[in-house]
KOLMARTI-458078 format. One line per 4 residues: their letters; for each residue x, y negated, z negated of C-alpha. Coordinates in pm, 1 decimal. Layout:
A) X/Y/Z; ...
This chain:
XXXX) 116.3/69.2/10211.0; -125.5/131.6/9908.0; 16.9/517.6/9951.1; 318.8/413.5/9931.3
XXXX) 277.9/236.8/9632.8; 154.0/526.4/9498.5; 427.4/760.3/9573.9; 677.9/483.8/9423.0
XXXX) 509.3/517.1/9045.5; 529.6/881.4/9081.3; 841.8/882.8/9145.0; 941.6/614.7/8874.2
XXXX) 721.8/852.4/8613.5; 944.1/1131.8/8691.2; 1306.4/1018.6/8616.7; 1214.7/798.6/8304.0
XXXX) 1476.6/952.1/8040.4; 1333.4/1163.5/7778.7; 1514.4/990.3/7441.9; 1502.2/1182.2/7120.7
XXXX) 1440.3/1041.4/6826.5; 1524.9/1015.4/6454.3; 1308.8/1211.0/6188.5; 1283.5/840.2/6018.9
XXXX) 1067.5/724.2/6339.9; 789.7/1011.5/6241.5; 604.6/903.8/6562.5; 554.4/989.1/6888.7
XXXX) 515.6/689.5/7167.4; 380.9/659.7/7459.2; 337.5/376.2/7598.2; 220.4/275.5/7940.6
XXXX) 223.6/-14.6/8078.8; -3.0/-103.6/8439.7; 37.2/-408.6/8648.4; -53.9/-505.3/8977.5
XXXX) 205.0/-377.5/9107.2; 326.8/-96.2/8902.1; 318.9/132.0/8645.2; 599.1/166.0/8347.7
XXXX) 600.2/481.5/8123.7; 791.9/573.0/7810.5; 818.7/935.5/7666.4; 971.7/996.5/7345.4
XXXX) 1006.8/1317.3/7145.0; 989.3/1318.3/6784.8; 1191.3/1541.0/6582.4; 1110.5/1603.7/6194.4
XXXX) 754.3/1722.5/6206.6; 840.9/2017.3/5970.8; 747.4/1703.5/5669.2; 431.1/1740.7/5748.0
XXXX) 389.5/2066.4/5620.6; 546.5/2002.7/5323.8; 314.7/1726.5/5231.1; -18.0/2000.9/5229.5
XXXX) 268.2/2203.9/5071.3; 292.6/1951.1/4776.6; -56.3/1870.0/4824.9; -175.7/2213.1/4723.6
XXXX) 92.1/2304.5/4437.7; -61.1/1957.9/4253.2; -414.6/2044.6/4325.4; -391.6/2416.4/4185.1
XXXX) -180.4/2308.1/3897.0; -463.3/2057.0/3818.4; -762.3/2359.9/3861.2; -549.5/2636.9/3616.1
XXXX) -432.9/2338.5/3391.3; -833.1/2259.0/3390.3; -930.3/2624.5/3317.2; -604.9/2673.5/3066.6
XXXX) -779.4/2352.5/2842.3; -1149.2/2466.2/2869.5; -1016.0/2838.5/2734.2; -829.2/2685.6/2497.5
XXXX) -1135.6/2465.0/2355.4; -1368.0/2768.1/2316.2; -1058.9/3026.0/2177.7; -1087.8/3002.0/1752.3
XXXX) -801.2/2840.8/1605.2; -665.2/3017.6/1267.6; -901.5/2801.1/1090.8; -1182.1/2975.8/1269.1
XXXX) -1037.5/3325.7/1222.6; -1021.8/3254.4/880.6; -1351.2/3097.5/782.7; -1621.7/3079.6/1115.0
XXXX) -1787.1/2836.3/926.7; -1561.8/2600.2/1092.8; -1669.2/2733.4/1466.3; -1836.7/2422.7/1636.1
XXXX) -2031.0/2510.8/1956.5; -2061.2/2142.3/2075.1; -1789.7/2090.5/2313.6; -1751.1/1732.3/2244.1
XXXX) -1675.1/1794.8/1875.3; -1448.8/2065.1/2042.8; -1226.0/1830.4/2229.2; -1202.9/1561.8/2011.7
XXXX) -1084.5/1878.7/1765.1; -796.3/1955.3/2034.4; -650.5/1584.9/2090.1; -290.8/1549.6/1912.2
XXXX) -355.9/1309.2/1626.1; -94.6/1499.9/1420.9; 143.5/1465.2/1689.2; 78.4/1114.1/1715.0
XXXX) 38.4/1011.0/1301.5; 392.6/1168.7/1295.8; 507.4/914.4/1592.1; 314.5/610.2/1454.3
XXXX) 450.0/729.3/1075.6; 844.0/686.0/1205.6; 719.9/361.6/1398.9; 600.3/220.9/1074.1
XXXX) 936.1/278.5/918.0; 1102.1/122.6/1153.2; 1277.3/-208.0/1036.4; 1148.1/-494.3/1147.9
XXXX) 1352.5/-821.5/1309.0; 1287.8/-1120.6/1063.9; 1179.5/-1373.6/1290.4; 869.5/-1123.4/1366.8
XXXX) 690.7/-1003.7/1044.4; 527.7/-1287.4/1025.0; 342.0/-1246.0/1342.4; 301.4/-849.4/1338.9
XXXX) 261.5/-838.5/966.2; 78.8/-1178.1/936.8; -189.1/-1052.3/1219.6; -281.0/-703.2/1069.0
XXXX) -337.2/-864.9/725.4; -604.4/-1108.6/914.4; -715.6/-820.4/1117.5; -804.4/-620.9/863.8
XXXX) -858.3/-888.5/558.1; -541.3/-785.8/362.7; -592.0/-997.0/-1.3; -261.1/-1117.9/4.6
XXXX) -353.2/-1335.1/-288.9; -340.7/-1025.0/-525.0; -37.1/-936.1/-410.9; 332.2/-978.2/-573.8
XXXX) 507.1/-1082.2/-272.7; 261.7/-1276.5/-4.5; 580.6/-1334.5/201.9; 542.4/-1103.5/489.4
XXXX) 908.3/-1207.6/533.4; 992.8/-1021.5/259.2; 845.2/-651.8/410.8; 1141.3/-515.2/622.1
XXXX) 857.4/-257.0/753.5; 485.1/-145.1/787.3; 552.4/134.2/566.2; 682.1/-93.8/271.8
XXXX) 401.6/-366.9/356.0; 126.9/-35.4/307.7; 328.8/-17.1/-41.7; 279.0/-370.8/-140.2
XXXX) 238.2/-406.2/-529.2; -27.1/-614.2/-722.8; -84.6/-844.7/-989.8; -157.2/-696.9/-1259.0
XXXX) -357.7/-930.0/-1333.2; -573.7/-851.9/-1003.5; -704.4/-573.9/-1106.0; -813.0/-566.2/-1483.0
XXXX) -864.9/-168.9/-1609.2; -1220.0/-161.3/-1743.9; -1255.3/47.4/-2117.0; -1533.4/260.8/-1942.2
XXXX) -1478.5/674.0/-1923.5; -1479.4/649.1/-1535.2; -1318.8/394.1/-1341.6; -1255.1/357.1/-945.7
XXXX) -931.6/551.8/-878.4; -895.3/280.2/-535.2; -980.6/-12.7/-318.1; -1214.5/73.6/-137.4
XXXX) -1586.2/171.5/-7.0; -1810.2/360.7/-179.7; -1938.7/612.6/84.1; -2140.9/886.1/-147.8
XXXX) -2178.6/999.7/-515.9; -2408.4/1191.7/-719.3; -2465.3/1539.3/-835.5; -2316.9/1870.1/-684.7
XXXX) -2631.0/2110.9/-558.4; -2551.2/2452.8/-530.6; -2182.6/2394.6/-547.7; -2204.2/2148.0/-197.2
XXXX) -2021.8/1825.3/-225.2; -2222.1/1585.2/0.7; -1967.6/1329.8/159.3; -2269.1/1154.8/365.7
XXXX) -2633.3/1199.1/376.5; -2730.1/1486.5/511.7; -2327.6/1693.2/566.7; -2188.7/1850.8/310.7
XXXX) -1920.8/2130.8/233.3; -1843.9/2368.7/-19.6; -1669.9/2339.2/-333.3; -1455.4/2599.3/-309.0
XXXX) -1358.8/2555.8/15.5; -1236.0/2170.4/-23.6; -1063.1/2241.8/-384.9; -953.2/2610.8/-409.3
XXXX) -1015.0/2877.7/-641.9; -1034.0/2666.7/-919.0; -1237.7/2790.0/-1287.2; -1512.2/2609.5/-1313.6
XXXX) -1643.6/2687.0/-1693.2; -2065.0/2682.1/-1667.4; -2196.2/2492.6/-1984.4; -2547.9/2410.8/-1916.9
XXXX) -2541.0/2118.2/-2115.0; -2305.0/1998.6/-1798.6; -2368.2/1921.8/-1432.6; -2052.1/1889.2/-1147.3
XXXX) -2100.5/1505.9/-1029.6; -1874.1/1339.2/-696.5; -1774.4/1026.6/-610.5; -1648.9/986.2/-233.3
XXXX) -1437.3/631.2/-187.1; -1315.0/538.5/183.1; -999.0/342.7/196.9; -946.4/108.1/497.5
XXXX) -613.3/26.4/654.6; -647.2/-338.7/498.9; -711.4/-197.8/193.9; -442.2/-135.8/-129.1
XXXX) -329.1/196.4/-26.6; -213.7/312.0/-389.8; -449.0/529.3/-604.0; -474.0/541.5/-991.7
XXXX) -593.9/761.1/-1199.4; -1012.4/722.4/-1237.7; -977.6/859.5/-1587.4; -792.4/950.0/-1896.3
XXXX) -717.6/1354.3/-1804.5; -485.4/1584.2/-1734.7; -401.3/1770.6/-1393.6; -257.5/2108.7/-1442.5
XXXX) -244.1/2210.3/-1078.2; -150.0/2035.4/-757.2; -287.5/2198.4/-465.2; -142.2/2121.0/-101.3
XXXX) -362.2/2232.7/190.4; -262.3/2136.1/591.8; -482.6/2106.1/795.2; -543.6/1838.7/1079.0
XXXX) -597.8/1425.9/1084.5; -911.0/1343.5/1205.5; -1039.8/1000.6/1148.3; -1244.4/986.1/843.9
XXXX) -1426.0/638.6/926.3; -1743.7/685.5/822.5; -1915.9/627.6/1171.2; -1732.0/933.3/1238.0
XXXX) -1804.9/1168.0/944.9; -2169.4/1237.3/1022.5; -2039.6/1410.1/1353.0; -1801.1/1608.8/1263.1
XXXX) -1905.9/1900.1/1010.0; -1720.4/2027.0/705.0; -1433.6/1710.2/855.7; -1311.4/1690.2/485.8
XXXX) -1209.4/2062.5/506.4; -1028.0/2063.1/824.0; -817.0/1729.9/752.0; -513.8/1780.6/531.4
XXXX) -541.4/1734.3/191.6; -330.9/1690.9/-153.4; -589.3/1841.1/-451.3; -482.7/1827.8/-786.1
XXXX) -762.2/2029.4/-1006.8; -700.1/1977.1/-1373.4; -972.7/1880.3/-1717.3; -1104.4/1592.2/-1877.9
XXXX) -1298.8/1525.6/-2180.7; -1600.4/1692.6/-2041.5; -1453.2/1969.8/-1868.0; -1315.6/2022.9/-1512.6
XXXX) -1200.4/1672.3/-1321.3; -1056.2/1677.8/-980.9; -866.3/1394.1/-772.6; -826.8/1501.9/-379.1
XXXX) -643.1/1265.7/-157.7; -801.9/1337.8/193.9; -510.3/1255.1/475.4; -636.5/1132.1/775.1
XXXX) -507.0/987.5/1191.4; -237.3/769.3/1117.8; -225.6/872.3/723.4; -15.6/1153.9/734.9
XXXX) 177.7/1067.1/445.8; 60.0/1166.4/71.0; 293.2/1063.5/-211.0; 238.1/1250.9/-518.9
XXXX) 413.6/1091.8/-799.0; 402.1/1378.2/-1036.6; 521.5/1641.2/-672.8; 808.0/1432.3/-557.9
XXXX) 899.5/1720.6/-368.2; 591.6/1767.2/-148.4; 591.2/1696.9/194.3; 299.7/1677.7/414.4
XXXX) 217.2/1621.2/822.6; 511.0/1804.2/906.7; 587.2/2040.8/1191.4; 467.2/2394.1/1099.9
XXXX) 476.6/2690.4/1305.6; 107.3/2841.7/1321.1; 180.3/3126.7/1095.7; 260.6/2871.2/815.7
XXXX) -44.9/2620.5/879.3; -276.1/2839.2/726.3; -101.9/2890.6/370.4; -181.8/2601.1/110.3
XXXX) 84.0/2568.1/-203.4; -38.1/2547.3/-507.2; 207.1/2445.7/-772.1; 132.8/2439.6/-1157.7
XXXX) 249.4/2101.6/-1340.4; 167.0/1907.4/-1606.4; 39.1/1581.3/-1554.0; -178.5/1385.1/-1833.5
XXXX) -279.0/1028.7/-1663.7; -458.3/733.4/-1856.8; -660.1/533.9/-1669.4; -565.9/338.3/-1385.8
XXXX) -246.6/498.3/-1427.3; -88.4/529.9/-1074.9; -98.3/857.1/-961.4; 19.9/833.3/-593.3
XXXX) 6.4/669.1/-216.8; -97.0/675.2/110.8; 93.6/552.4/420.1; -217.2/375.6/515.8
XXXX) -623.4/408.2/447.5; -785.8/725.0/374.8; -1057.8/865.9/168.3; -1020.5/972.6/-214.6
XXXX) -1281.9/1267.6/-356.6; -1368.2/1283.1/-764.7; -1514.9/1615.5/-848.7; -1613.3/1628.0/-1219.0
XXXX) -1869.9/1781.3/-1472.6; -2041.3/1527.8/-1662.6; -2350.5/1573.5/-1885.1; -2686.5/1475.9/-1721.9
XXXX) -2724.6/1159.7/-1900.1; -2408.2/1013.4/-1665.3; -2515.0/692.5/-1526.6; -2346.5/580.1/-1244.3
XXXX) -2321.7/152.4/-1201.8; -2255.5/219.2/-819.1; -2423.5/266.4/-464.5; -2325.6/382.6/-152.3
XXXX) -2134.3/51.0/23.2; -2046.0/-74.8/-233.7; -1727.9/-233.4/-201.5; -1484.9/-121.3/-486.8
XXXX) -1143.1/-258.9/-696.4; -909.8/7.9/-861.8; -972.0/2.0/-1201.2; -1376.6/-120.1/-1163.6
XXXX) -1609.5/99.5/-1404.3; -1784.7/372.5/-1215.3; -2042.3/425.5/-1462.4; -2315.0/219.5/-1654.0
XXX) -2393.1/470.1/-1950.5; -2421.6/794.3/-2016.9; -2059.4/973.8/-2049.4
């Protein structure tokens, strides 16, 4: 009996219907069943396994596009840029200094500049606006309008005007061109402007070819001011002088907080920069606006033409424009803007008696007197 039992399941095994299934199923079943007193099978053939194959397919094609787009970035980090063709001071060997050089903050300050100029709907300045000013201590008290209502956009709340009354124009010779911080100042060595302890660049290469007459009764002093995004982002004229050359120079915007400056060498050369080189009443005087991420926009008021962080094609980034005017500023005249902070640079010959009533800092007002005695 058990062997015919036996024979029975067999026999069942044998004429179960082969079904074929849908390439959705992508599975194979088999299922069998056994009771006491039988056995139930079920075959099924799955169609569709050609996916499979193009899953390792895909597989591969994103893993080898991930290895050469790898080896494409690390070549590109260690290949000199036209900067570094042109001047190999500006080779750095560290590779973190390398990539930070290769992220797109251009890209990006042009992106966040047409963000900022965007209009804004009433009913939310007062919370966008209203929080950066806390954010960043904005002195809205000083200011014409402290309705953020009244800013239809970041860019025109950068622009805000002040009191006059705010900020008094001290008599001295030398007065702060900004709001701001007082990061370094002092005398020139060997024609190297140090922007913080222990970095420091070379005249020429920050300003240009620019004449500067040797009297040795006269030394070449700098004053180095850092202007945060909270701060007034207009800057005046430090003294009564007169520019006779504005001198427009792209370059890249890297962040020129000053956490940031002692890592990056020479940072004040390779970040764009408006120079205009001109004389005072003891000799050469220079006022640099230093454009930085974010603070791709210079206004020049005496260059309404000039244009800066735009798209250039890489034979054009490395020629600067140097235009001749005629520009004769008082003091704490207004001279120009940025979109948002950034760092101002005073180069200027001074006799050796200069005095300055500052210290590295030192938080500053436009208009403030630079000096104690001495000019």
């Amino acid at each position: 009996m058990r062997l015919f039992n036996a024979m029975r399941s067999v026999t069942l095994l044998s004429t179960v219907p082969k079904k074929v299934v849908a390439p959705t199923m992508l599975r194979s079943v088999r299922e069998t069943a056994n009771h006491s007193k039988g056995v139930y099978a079920t075959n099924e053939v799955v169609i569709g396994a050609p996916k499979k194959k193009k899953r390792s397919w895909i597989k591969w094609l994103s893993v080898s596009t991930l290895i050469i787009g790898g080896a494409s970035y690390v070549a590109y980090l260690f290949t000199p840029d036209w900067r570094e063709i042109v001047d190999s001071k500006h080779y750095y060997s560290n590779w973190k200094i390398r990539v930070y050089l290769s992220l797109p903050f251009n890209t990006a300050s042009r992106v966040i500049g047409g963000l900022a100029n965007q209009e804004i709907p009433v009913w939310m300045r007062e919370r966008l606006l209203g929080g950066f000013a806390r954010i960043y201590d904005c002195r809205m008290e000083d200011t014409v309008e402290p309705d953020f209502k009244k800013y239809p956009s970041f860019a025109a709340f950068f622009n805000r005007k002040l009191k006059e009354s705010s900020r008094p124009i001290s008599a001295s010779p030398l007065v702060s061109p900004a709001d701001g911080t007082v990061l370094h100042f002092g005398k020139v060595e060997e024609n190297r402007i140090e922007y913080v302890k222990g970095h420091d660049y070379d005249v020429a290469n920050f300003l240009g070819n620019v004449d500067l007459p040797q009297k040795e009764e006269l030394d070449l002093y700098q004053v180095v001011i850092y202007l945060a995004p909270g701060d007034y982002h207009a800057f005046h004229s430090p003294a009564r002088w007169v520019a006779t050359q504005c001198r427009h120079v792209p370059g890249l915007l890297l962040s020129v907080r000053p956490t940031l400056l002692s890592h990056v060498p020479h940072l004040f050369c390779l970040n764009e920069r408006v120079v205009l080189n001109g004389s005072w009443r003891h000799g050469f005087f220079s006022l640099s606006a230093v454009a930085a991420t974010n603070v791709g926009d210079i206004v020049v008021d005496a260059e309404p033409s000039l244009r800066t962080n735009i798209v250039r094609r890489k034979t054009q980034k490395i020629m600067n424009t140097e235009t001749e005017i005629h520009a004769p500023y008082l003091s704490g005249q207004r001279v120009g803007e940025f979109r948002l902070g950034s760092t101002i640079v005073l180069v200027f010959q001074a006799p050796p008696t200069i005095k300055f009533a500052i210290k590295a800092g030192d938080p500053l007002r436009y208009g403030q007197s630079l000096v104690a005695d001495g000019v």
